[in-house]
N, CA, C and O atoms as CSV, one atom per row, in Angstrom:
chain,resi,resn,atom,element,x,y,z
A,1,UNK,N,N,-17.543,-45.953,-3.605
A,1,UNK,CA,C,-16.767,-45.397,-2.510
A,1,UNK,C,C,-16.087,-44.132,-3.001
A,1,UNK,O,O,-15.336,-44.017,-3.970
A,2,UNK,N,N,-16.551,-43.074,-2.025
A,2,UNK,CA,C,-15.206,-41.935,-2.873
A,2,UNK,C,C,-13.979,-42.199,-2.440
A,2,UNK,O,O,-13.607,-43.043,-1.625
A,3,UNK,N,N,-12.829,-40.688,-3.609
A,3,UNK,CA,C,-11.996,-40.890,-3.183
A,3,UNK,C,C,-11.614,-39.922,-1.502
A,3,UNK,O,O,-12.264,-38.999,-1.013
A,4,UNK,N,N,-10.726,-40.388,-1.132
A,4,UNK,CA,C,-9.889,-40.171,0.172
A,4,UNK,C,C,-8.877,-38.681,-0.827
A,4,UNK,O,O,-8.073,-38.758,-1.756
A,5,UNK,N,N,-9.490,-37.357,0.018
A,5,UNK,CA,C,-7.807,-36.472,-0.731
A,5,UNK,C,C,-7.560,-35.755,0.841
A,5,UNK,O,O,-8.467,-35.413,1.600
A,6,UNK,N,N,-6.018,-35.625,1.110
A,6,UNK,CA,C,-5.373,-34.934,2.083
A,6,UNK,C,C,-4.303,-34.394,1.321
A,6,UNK,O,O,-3.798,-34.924,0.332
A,7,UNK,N,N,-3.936,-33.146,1.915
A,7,UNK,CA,C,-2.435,-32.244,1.475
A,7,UNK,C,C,-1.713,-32.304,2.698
A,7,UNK,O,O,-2.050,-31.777,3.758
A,8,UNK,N,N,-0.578,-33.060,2.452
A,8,UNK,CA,C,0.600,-32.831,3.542
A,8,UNK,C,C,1.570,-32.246,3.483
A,8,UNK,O,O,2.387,-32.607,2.637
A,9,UNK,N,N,1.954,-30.844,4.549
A,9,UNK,CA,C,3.074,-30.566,4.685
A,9,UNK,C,C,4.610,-30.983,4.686
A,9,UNK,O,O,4.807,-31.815,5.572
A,10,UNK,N,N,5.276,-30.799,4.272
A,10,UNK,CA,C,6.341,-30.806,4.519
A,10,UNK,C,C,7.448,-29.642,4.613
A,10,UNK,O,O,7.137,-28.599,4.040
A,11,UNK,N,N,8.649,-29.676,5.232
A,11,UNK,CA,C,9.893,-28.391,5.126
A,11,UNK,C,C,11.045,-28.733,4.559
A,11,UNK,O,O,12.049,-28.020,4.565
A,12,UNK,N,N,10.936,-30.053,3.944
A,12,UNK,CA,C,12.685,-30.634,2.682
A,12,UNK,C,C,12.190,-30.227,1.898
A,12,UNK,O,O,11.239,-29.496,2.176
A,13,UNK,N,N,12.560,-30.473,0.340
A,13,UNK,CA,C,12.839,-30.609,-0.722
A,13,UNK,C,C,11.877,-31.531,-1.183
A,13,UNK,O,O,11.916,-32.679,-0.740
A,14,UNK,N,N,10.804,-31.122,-2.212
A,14,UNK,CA,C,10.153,-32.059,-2.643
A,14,UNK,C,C,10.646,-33.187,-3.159
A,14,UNK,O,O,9.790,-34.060,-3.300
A,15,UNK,N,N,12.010,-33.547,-3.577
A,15,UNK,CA,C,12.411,-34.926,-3.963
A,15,UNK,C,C,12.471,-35.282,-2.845
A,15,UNK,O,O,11.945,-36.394,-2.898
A,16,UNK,N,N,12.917,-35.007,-1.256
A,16,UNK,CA,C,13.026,-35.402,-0.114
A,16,UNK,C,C,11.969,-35.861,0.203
A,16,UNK,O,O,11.923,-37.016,0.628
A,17,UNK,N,N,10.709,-35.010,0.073
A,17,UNK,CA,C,9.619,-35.724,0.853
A,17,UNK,C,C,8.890,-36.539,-0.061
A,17,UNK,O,O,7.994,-37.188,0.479
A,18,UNK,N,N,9.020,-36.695,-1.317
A,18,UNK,CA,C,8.660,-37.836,-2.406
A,18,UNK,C,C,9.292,-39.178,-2.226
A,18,UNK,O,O,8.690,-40.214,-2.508
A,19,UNK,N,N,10.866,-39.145,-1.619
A,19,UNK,CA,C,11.156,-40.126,-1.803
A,19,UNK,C,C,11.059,-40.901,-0.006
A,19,UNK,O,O,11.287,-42.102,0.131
A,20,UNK,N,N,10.748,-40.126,1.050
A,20,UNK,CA,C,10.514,-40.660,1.860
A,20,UNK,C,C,8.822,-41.784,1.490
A,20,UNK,O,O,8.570,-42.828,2.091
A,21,UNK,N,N,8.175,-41.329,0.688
A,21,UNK,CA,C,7.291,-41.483,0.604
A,21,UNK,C,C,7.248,-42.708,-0.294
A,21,UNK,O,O,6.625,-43.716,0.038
A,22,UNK,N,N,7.765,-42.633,-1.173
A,22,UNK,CA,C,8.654,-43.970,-2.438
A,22,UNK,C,C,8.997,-45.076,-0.951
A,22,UNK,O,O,8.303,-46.009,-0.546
A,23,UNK,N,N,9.928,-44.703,-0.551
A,23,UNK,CA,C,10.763,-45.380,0.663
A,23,UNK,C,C,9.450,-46.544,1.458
A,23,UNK,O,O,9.383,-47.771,1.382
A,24,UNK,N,N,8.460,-45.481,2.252
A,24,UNK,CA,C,8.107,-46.034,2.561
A,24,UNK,C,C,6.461,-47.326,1.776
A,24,UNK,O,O,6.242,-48.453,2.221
A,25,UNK,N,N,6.043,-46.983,1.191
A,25,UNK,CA,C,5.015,-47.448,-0.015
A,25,UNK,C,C,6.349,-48.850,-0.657
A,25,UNK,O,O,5.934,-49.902,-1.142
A,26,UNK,N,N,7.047,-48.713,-0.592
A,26,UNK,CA,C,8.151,-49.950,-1.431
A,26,UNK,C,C,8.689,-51.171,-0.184
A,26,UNK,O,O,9.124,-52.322,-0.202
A,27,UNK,N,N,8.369,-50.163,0.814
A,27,UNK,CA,C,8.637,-51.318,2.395
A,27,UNK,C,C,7.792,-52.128,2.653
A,27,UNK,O,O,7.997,-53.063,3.427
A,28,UNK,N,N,6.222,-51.837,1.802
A,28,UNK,CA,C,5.160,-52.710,2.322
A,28,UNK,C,C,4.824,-53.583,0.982
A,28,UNK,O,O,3.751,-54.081,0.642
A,29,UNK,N,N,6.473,-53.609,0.143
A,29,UNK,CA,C,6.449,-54.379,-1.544
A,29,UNK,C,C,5.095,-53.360,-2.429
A,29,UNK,O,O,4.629,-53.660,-3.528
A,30,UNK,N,N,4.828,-52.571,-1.884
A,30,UNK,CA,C,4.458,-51.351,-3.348
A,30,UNK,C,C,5.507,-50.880,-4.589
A,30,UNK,O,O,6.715,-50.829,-4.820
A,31,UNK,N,N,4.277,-50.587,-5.195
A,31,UNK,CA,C,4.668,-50.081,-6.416
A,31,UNK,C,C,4.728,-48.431,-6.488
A,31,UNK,O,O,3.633,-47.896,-6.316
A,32,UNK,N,N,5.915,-47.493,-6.732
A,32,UNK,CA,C,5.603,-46.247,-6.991
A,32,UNK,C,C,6.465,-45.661,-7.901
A,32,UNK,O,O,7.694,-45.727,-7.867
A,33,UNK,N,N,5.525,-44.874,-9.018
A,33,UNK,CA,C,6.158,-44.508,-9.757
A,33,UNK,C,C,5.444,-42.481,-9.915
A,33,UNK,O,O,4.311,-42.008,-10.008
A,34,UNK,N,N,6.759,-41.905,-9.872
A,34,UNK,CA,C,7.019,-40.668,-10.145
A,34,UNK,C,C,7.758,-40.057,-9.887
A,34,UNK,O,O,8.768,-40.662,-9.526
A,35,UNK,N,N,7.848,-38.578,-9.864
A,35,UNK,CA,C,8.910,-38.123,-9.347
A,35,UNK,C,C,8.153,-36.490,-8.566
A,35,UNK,O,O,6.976,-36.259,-8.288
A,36,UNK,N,N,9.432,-35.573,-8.395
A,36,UNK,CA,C,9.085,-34.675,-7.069
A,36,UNK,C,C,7.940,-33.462,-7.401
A,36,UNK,O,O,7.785,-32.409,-6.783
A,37,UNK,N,N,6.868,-34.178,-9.091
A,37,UNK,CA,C,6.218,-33.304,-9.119
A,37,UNK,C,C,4.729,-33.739,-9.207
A,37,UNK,O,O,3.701,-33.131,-8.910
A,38,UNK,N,N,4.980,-35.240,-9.812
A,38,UNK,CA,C,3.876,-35.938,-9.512
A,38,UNK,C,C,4.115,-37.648,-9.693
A,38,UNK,O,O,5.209,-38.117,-10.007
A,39,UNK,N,N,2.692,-38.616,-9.396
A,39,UNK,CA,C,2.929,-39.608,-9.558
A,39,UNK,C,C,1.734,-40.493,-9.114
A,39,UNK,O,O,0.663,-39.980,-8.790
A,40,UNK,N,N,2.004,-42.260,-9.103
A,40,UNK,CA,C,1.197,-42.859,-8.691
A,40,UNK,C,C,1.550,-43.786,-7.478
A,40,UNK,O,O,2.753,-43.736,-7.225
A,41,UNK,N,N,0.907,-44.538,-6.736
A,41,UNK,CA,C,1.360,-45.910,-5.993
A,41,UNK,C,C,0.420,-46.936,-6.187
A,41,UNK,O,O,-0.529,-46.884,-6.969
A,42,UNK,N,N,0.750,-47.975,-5.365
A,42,UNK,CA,C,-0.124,-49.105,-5.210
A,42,UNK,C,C,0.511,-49.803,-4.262
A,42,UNK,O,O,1.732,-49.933,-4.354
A,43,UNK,N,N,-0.230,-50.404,-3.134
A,43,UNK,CA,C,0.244,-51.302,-2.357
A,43,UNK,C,C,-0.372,-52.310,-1.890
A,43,UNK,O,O,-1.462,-51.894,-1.494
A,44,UNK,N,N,-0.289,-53.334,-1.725
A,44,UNK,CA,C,-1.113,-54.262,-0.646
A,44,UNK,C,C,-0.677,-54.645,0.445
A,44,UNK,O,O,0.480,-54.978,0.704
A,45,UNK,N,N,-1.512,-54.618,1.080
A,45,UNK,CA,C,-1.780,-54.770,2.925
A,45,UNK,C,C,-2.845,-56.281,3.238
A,45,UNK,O,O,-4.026,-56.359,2.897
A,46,UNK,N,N,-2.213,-57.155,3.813
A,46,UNK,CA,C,-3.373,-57.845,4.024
A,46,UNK,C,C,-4.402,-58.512,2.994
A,46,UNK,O,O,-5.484,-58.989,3.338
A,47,UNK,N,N,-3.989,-58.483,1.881
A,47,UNK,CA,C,-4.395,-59.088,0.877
A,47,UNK,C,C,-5.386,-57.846,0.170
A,47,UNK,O,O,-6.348,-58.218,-0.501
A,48,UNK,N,N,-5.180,-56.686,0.302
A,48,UNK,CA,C,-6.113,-55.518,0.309
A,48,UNK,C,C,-5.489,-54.501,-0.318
A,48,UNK,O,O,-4.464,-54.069,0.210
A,49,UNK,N,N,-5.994,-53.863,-1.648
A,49,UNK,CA,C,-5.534,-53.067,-2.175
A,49,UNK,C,C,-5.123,-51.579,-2.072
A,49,UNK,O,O,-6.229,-51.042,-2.119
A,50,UNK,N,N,-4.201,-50.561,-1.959
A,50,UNK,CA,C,-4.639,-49.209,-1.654
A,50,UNK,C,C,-4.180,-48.743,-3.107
A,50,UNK,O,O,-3.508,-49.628,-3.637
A,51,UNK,N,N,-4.290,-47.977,-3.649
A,51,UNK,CA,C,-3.823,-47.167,-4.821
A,51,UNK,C,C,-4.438,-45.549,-4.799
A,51,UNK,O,O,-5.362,-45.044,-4.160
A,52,UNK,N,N,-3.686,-45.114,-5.584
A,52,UNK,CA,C,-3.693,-43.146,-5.245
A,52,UNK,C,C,-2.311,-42.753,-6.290
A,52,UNK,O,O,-1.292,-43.352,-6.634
A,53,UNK,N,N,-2.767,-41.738,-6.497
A,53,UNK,CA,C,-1.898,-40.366,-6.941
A,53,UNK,C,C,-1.396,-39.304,-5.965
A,53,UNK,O,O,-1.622,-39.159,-4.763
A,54,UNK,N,N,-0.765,-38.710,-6.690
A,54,UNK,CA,C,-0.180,-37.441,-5.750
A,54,UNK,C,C,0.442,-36.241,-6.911
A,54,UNK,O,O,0.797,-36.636,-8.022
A,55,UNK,N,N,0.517,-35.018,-6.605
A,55,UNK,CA,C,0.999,-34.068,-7.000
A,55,UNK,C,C,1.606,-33.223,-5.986
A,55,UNK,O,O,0.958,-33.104,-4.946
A,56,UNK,N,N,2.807,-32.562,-6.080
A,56,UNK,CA,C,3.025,-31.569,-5.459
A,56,UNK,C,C,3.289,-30.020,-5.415
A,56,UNK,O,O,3.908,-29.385,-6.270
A,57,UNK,N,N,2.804,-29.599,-4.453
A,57,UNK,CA,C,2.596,-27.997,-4.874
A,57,UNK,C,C,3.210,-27.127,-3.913
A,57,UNK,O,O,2.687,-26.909,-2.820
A,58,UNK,N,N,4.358,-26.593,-4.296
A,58,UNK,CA,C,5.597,-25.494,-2.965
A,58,UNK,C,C,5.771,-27.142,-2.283
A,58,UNK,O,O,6.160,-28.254,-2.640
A,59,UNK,N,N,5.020,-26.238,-0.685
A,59,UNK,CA,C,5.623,-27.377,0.156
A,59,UNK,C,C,4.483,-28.313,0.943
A,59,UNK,O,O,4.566,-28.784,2.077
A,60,UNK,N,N,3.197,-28.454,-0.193
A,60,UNK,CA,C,2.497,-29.437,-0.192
A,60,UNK,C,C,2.345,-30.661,-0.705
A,60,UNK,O,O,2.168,-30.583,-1.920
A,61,UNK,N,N,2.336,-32.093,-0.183
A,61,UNK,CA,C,2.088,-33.468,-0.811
A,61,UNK,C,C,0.437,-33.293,-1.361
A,61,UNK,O,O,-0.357,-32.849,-0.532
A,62,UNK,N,N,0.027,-33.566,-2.463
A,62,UNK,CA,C,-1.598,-33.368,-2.560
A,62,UNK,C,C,-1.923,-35.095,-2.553
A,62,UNK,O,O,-1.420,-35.678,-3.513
A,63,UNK,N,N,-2.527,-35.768,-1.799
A,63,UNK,CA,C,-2.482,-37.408,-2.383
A,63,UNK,C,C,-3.876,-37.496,-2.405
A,63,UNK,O,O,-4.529,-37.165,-1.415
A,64,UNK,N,N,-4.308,-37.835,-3.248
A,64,UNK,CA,C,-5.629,-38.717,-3.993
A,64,UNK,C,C,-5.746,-40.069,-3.987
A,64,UNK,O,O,-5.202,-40.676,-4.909
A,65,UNK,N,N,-6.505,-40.852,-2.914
A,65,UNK,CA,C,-6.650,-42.302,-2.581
A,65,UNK,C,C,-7.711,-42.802,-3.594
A,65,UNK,O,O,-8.895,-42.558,-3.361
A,66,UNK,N,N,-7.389,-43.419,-4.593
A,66,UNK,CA,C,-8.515,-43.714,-5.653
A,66,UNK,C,C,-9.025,-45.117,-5.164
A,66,UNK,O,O,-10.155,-45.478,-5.491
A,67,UNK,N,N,-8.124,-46.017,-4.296
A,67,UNK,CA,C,-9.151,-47.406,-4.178
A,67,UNK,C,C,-8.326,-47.793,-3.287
A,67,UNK,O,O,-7.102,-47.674,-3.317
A,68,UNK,N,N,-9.453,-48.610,-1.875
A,68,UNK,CA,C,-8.968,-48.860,-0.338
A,68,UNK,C,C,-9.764,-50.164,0.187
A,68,UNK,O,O,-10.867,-50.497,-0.248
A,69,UNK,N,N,-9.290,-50.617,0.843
A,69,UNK,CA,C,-10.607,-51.484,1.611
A,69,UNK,C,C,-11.517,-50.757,2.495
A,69,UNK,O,O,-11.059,-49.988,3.340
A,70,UNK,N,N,-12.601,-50.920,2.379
A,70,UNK,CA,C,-13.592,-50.326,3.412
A,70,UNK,C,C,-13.328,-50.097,4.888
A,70,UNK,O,O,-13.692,-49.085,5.487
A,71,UNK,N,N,-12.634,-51.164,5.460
A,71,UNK,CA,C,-12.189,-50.990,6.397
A,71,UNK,C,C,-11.184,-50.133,7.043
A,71,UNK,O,O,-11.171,-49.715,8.201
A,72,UNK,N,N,-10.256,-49.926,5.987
A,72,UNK,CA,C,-9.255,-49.017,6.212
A,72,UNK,C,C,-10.195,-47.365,5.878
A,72,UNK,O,O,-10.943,-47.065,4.948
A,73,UNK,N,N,-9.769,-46.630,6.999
A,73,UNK,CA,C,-10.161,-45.343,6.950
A,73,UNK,C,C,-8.986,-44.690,6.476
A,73,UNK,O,O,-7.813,-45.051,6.566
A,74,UNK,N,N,-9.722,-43.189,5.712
A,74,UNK,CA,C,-8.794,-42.238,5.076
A,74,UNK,C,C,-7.999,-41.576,6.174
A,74,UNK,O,O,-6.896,-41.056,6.008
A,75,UNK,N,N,-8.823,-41.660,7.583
A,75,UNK,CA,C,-7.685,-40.833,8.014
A,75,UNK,C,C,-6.013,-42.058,8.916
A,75,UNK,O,O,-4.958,-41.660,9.410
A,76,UNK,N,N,-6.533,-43.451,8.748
A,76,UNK,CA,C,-5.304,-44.264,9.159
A,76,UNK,C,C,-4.339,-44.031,7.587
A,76,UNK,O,O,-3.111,-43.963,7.643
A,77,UNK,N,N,-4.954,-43.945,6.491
A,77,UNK,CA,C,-3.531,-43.551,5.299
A,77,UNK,C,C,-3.086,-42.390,5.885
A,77,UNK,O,O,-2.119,-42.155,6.609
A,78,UNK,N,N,-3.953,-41.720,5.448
A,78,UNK,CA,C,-3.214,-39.810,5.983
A,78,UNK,C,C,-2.172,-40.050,7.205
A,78,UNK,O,O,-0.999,-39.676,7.179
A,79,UNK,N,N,-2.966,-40.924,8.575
A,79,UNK,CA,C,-1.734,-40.699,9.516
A,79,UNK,C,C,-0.509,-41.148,9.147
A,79,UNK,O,O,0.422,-40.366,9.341
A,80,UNK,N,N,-0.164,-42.642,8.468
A,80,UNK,CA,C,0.205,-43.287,8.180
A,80,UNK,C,C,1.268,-42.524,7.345
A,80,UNK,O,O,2.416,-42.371,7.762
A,81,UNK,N,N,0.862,-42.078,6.218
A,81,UNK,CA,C,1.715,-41.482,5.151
A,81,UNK,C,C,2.328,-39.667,6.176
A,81,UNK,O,O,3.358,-39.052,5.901
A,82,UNK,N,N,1.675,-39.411,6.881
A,82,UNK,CA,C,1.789,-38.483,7.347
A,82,UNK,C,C,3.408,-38.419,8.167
A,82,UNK,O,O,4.374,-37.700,7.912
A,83,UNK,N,N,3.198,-39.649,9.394
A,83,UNK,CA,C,4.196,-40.068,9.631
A,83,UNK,C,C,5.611,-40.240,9.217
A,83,UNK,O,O,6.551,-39.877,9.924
A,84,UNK,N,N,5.760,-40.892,7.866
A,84,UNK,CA,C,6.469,-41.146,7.062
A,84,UNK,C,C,6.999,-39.762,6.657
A,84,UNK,O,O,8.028,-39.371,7.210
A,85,UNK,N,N,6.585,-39.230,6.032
A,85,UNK,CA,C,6.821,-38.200,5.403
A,85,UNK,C,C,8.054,-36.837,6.479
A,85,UNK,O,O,8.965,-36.195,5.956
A,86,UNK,N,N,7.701,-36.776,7.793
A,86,UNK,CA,C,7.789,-35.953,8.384
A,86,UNK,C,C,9.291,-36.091,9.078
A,86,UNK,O,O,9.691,-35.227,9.860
């Protein structure tokens, strides 16, 4: 399976939009570790793994979905995290 990559905007403060992002990935009992320049997560959904990286660049999120369930599409994370973020 490849990976899933999207860049999301944001207009805070990259610790702002990192930690909305922490915030929400820790609501669904994930794991995230980094900070406002880079990092990793992991979460489960449904007995179903997601995991990814991220870097950020100015006032872009870069996230790299390294492993998903098949079922879940890249673009329900993207909306998903998109949401959150904004």
């Amino acid at each position: 399976m490849s990976d899933c990559n999207f860049t999301l905007p944001f207009n805070e403060s990259p610790l702002k939009a990192v930690e909305k992002a922490r915030t929400a990935i820790e609501k669904q009992n994930g794991n995230f570790i980094g900070d406002e320049t880079a990092g990793k997560f992991e979460v489960t959904i449904f007995g179903n793994t997601i995991k990814g990286h991220y870097d950020v660049t100015g006032q872009l999120l870069n996230l790299v979905i390294t492993e998903k369930p098949f079922f879940v599409s890249c673009n329900i994370i993207e909306n998903f995290l998109s949401k959150q973020i904004s």
